[in-house]
N, C-alpha and C positions, 0 to 999 in steps of 0.2 A: 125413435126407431121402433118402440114398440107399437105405435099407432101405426106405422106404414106395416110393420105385421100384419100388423089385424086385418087393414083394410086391403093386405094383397093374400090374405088366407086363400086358398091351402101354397100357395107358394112360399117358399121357404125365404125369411130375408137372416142373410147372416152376418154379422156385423164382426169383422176381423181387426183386433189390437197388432198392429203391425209397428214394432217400436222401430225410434230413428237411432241409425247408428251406434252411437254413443250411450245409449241406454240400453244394447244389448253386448256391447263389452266395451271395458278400460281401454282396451289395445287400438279402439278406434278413433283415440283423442288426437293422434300427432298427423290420424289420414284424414280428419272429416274437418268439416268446415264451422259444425258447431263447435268442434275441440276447445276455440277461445273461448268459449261460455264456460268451461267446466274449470274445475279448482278443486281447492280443499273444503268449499263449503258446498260445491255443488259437482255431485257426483250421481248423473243420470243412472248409472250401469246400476247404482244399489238401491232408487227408487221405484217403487211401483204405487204409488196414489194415482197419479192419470188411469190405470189399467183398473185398479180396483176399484174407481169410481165408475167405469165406465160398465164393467162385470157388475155390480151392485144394483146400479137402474135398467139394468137388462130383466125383462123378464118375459118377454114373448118370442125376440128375436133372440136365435141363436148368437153365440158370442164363441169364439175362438181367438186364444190367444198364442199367436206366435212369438213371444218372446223367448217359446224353451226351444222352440226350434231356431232362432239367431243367434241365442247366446251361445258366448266364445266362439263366435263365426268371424274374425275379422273380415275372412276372405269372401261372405255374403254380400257385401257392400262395394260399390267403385271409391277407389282411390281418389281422395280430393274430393269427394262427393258423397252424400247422404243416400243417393238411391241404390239399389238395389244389383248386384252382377248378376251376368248368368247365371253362377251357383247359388246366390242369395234366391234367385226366381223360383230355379228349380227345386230348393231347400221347401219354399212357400210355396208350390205348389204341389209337392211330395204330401205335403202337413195337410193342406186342403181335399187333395183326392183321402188321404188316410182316413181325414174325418167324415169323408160321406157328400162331401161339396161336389158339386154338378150332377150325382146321383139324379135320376129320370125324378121325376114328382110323380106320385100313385095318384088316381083318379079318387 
């Protein structure tokens, strides 16, 4: 990511941690489809290694993480489904304009 940076300079490339379901709360095990994955040994909602690794090798391309904006959002996500509801959209796109995303690029 940070190569296609470089090579789309001055245009901004932003790479957004957009977590699944189940990693952005407990409440979402008995609605989502991953839910049979999780247990007592594997509990998405209290890990962040995928995020932190992926914030670590970042260093040209901006990074923004939405997990404090889904966490304890049950109601961000479709029932029976990992992606995203109307309120989930608009939650993630409230977080994206807030940060400056689709902001005009200065010459």
């Amino acid at each position: 990511m940070d190569a296609l940076a470089q090579d789309l300079a001055p245009l901004p490339v932003v790479v957004a941690f957009l977590p699944v379901d189940v990693a952005a709360t407990q409440a979402r095990v008995p609605l989502s489809p991953f839910g049979k994955y999780t247990g007592a040994t594997v509990q998405p909602w209290t890990e962040s290694t995928l995020r932190d690794q992926l914030e670590e090798h970042l260093h040209v391309a901006r990074f923004i993480d939405l997990l404090p904006t889904l966490r304890d959002q049950p109601e961000a996500f479709l029932d029976g489904d990992y992606h995203l509801s109307p309120a989930g959209h608009a939650r993630v796109a409230e977080a994206l304009r807030a940060a400056g995303v689709g902001a005009p690029v200065q010459p």
